[in-house]
C-alpha positions as CSV (number, residue, x, y, z in Angstrom):
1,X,6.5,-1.3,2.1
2,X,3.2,-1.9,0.7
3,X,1.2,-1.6,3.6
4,X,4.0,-3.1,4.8
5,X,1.5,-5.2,6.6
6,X,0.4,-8.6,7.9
7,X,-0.6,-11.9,6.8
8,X,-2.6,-14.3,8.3
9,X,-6.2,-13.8,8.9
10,X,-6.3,-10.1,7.9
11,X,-4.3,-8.5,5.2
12,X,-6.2,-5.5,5.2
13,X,-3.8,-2.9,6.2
14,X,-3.1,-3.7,2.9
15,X,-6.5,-5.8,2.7
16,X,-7.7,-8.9,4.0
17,X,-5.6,-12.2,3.0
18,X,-8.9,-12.9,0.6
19,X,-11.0,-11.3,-1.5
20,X,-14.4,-10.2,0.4
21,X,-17.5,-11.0,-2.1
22,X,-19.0,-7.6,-0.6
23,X,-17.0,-4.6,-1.1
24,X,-17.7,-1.6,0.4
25,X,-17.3,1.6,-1.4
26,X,-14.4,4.4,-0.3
27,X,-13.6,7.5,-1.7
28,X,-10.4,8.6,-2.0
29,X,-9.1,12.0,-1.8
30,X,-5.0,13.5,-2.1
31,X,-4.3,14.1,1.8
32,X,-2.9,17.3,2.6
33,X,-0.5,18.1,5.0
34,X,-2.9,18.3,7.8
35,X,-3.7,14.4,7.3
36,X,-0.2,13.2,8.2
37,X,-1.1,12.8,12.4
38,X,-4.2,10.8,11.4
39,X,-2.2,8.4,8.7
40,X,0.9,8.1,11.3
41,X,-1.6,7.6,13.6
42,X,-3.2,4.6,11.7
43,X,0.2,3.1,11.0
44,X,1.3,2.7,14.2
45,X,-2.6,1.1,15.2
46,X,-1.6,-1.2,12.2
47,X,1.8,-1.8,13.4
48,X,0.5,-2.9,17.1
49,X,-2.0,-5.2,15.4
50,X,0.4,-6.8,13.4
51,X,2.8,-7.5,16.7
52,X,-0.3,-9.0,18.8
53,X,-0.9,-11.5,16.0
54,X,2.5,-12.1,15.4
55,X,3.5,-10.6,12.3
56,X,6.7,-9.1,11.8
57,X,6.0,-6.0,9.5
58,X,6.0,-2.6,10.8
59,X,6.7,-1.2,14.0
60,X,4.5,1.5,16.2
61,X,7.5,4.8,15.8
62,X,9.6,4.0,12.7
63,X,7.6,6.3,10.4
64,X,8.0,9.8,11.4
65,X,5.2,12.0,10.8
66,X,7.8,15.0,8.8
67,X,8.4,12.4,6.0
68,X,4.2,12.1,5.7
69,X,4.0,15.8,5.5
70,X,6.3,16.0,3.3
71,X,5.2,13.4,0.6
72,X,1.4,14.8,1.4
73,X,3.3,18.0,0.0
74,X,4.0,16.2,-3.2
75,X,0.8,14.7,-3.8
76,X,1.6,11.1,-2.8
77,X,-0.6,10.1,0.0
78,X,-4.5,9.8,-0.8
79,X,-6.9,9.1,2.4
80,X,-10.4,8.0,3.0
81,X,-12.8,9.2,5.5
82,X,-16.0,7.8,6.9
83,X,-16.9,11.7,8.4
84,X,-13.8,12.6,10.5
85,X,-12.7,8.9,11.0
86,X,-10.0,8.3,8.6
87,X,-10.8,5.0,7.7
88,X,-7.8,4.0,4.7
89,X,-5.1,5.5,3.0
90,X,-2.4,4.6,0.7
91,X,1.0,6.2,-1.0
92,X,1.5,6.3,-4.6
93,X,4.6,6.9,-6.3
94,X,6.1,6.6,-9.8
95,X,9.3,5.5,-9.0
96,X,10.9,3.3,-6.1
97,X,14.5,2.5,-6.2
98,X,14.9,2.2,-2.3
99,X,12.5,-1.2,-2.6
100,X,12.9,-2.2,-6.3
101,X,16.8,-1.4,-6.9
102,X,17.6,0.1,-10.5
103,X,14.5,-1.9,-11.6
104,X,12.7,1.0,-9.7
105,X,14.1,3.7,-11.9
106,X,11.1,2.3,-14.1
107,X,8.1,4.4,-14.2
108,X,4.9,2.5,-12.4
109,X,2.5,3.1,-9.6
110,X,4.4,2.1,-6.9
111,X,1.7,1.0,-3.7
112,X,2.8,2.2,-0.8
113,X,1.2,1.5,3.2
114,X,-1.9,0.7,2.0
115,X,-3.8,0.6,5.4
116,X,-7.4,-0.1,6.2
117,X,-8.3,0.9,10.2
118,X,-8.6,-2.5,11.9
119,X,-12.4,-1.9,12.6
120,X,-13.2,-1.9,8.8
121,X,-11.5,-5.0,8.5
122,X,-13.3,-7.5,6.1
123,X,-15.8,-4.7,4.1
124,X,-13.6,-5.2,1.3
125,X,-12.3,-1.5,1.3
126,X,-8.5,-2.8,0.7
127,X,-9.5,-4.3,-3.0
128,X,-11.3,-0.7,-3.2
129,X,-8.4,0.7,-2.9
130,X,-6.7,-1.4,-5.0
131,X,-8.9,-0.3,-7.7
132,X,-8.2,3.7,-7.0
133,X,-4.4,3.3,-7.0
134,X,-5.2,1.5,-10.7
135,X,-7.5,4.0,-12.0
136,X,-4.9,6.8,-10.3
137,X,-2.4,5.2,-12.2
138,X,-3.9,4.7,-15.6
139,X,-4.8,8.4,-15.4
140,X,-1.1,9.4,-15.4
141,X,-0.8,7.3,-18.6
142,X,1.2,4.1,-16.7
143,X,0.6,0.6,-17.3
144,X,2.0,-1.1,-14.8
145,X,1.5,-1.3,-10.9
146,X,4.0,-2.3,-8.5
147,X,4.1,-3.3,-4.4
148,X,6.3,-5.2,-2.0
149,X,5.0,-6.8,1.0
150,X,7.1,-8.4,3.5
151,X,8.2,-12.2,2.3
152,X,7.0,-14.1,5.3
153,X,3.7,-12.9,4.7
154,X,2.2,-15.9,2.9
155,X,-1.4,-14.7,3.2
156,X,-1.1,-11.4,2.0
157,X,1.3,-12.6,-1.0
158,X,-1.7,-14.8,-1.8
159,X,-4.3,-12.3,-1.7
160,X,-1.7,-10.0,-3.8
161,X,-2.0,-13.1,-6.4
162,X,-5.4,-13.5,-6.2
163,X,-5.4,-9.7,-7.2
164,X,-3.4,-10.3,-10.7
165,X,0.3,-9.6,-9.0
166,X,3.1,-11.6,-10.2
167,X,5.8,-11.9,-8.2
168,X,9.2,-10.6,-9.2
169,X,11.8,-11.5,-6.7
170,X,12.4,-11.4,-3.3
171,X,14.7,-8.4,-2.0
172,X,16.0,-7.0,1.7
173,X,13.7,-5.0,3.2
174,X,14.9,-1.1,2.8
175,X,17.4,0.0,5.2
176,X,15.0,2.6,7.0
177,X,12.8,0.1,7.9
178,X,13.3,-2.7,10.4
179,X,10.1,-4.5,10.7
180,X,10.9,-7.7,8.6
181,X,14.0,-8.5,6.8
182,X,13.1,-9.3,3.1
183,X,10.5,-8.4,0.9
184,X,8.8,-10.1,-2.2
185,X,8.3,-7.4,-5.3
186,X,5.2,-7.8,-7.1
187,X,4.0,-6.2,-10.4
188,X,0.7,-6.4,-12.2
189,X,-0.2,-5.0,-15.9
190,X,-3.1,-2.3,-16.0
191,X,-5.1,-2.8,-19.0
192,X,-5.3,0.5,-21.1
193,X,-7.9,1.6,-23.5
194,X,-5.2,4.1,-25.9
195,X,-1.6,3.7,-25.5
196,X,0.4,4.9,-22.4
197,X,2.2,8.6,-22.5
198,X,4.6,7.6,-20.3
199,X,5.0,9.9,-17.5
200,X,8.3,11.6,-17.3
């Protein structure tokens, strides 16, 4: 799930519920392998946040750290680092038919766990990151972005609005994961300069 992540007064494992007028920068880098304890790590922070304040998302465990390494080995995960501190990270993919059905057989840049550590909360660095996985995207020659986040998540459906998303549909939440039930599929058009290659 896309930062399969809260609502309320933060949305900033996938950002804060609004738009912060001062953004912070982050650089983004492709994690390796040796990232995948620090973004499991993170997850599960997020995860115990989001069950104090009530939100039914993720849960601290479900993610195994083997299937980070693994998509680190592809080139999916991309982290942020203030020094050592990992400090954001987020999954892109180019196709997702475990969320999106045969609809995800389309290519797009498919946001995955964007997550923002809970003490950086409100600097803005989820729309930053927002912006990475568009420029990311547009680099691979693909118009279109797509996330999920969890359909009882008002505020973070809002801010996903707010952030040119449409939403698509709603749709149960992917077997692996148990934190919610149902997720709301949003897409958003990347505006290009020269006409897409599609990537194949």
């Amino acid at each position: 799930m896309t930062d399969m992540t809260q609502g309320r007064e933060a949305a900033e494992s996938e950002q804060s519920c609004a738009p912060s007028d001062a953004q912070d920068s982050i650089t983004m880098t492709t994690a390796t392998t040796s990232d995948a304890t620090d973004i499991i790590d993170l997850r599960d922070r997020r995860a115990r946040w989001m069950l104090d304040h009530g939100i039914d998302q993720w849960l601290p465990g479900e993610y195994p750290v083997e299937f980070v390494e693994a998509e680190a080995r592809r080139g999916e995960w991309f982290v942020g680092r203030d020094g050592a501190e990992l400090i954001g990270a987020v999954r892109v993919i180019w196709r997702d038919p475990g969320f999106w059905g045969a609809d995800g057989e389309t290519v797009a840049g498919y946001i995955h766990a964007l997550m923002v550590a809970p003490e950086h909360r409100g600097r803005g660095l989820g729309t930053a990151i927002l912006r990475f996985c568009a420029d990311h995207t547009r680099a691979e020659g693909v118009t279109v972005q797509r996330l999920d986040t969890a359909s009882n998540n008002r505020a973070l459906r809002k801010y996903y609005a707010a952030e040119g998303f449409t939403e698509v549909r709603e749709a149960p939440l992917y077997a692996p994961f148990r934190g919610s039930t149902a997720v709301v599929l949003m897409e958003k058009s990347l505006v290009a300069t020269e006409p897409p290659t599609r990537r194949g």
